[in-house]
VMD Tcl script that draws the C-alpha trace (Angstrom):
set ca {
  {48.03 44.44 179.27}
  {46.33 44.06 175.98}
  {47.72 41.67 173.19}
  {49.56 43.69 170.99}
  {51.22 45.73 174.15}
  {52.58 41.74 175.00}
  {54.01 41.41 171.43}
  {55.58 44.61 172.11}
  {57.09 43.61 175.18}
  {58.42 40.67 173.74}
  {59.91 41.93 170.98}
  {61.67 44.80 172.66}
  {65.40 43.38 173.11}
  {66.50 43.40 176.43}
  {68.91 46.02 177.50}
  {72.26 45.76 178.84}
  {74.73 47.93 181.02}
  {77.34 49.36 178.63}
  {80.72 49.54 180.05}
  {82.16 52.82 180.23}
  {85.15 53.15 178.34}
  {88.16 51.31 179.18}
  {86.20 48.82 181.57}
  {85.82 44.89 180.66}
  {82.78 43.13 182.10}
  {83.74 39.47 183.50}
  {83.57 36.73 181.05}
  {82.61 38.83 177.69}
  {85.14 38.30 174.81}
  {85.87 41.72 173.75}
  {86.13 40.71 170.31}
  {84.30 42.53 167.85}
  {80.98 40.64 166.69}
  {78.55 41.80 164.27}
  {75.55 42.18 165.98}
  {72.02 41.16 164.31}
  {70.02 43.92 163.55}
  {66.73 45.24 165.72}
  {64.29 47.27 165.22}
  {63.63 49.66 168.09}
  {61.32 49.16 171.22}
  {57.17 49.90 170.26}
  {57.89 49.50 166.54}
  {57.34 46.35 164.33}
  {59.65 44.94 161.79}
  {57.54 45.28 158.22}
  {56.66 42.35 156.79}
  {59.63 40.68 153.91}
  {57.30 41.43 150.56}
  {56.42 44.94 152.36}
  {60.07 46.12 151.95}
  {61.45 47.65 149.00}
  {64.48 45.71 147.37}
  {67.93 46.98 147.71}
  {68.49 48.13 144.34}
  {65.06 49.58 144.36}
  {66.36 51.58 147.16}
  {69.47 52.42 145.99}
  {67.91 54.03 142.48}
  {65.17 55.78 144.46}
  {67.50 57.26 146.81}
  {70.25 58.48 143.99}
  {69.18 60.06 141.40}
  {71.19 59.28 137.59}
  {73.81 62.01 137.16}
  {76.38 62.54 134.29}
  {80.33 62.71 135.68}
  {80.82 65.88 136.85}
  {83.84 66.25 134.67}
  {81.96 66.69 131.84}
  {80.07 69.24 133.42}
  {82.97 71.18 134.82}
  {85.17 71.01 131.48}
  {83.71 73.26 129.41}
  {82.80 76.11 132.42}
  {86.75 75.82 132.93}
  {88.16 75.71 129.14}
  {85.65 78.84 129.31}
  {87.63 80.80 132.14}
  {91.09 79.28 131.10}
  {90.06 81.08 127.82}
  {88.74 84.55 128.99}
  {92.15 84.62 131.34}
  {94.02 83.85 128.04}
  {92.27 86.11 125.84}
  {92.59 89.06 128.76}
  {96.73 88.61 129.12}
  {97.64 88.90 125.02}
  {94.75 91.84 124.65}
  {96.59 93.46 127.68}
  {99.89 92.23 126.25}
  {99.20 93.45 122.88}
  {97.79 97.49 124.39}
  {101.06 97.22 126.32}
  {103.01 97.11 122.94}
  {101.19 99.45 121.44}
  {101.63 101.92 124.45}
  {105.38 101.67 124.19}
  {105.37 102.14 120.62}
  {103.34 105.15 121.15}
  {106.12 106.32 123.82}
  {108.55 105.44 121.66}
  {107.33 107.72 118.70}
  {106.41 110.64 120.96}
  {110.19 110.90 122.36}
  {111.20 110.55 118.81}
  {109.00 113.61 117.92}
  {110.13 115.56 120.75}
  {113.37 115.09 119.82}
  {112.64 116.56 116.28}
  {110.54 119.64 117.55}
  {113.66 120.25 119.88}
  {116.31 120.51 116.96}
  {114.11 122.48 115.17}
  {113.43 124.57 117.42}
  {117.47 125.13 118.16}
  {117.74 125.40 114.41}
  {115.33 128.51 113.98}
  {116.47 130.31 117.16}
  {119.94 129.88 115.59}
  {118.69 131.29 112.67}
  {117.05 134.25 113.71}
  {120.36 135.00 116.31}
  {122.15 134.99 112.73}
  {119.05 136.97 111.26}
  {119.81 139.52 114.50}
  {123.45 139.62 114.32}
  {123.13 140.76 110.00}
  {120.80 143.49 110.52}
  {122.72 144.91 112.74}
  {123.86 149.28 112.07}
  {127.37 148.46 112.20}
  {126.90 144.94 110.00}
  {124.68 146.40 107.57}
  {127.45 149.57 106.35}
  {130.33 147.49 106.35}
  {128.35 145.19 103.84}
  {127.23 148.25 101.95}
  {130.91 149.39 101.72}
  {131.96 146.16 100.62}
  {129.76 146.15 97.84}
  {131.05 149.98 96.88}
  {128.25 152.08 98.11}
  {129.45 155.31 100.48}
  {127.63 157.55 102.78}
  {127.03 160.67 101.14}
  {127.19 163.33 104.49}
  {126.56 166.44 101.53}
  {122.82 166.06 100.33}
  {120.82 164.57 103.39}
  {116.98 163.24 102.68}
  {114.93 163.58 105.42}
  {111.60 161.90 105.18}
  {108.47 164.14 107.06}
  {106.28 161.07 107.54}
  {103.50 162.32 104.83}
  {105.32 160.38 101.88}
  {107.47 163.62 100.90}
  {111.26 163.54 100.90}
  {113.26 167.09 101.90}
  {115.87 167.45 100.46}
  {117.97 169.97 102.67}
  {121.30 171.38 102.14}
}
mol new
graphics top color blue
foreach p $ca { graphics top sphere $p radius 0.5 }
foreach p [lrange $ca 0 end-1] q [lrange $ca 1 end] { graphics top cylinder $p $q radius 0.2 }
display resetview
């Protein structure tokens, strides 16, 4: 073996059996003790001045970010608005829908007495210009059939007058 393949060897830790779970080796306090740290077999532990600080570490590894609440705050006062703004515009076309029912039943209800009132009106229009209406009106305002001189219209503007 060569030099550094020694320094290897000698630096690996040795290995032990590990119990299986549940089994106690003979004489071993099974209290928990921190053990010192190792670096694994073939490697070798860098030198003390070659190793970065701890809070060097710590800064390299985690990057500076702002609380995420600020971040999130504004994205949900943003939604929390737009759902706010959506229920009073729906709110608000919902009104005005039932208004707009509201006046259409009241129109309907207009067009339907007026359209009793003229049908009454021409029944009463029907029932006047009746034959039998219209000489009993005539006689009550003094004016008599007279059966001796009949006029007799031909249809060319001309009036016969037969006897």
């Amino acid at each position: 073996m060569t030099t550094t393949e020694q320094d290897i060897v000698r630096e690996a830790p040795a290995r032990r059996a590990v119990p299986k779970t549940g089994q106690r080796r003979p004489g071993v306090s099974h209290q928990s003790k921190p053990r010192p740290r190792t670096e694994p077999a073939g490697r070798r532990p860098l030198a003390e001045s070659a190793r970065p600080a701890p809070a060097a570490r710590t800064r390299a590894a985690r990057p500076a970010r702002r609380p995420a609440r600020r971040q999130r705050a504004p994205f949900v006062l943003l939604v929390v608005g737009l759902l706010c703004g959506g229920l009073v515009s729906l709110l608000l076309l919902n009104t005005m829908l039932a208004q707009d029912a509201i006046t259409e039943a009241k129109l309907h209800e207009e067009i339907a007495v007026a359209r009793q009132g003229n049908e009454d009106l021409s029944r009463k229009y029907e029932m006047d210009t009746q034959p039998d209406k219209l000489a009993e009106r005539a006689e009550a305002q003094g004016q008599h059939p007279d059966w001796d001189s009949v006029n007799v219209w031909d249809g060319t503007g001309q009036v016969d007058q037969g006897r």
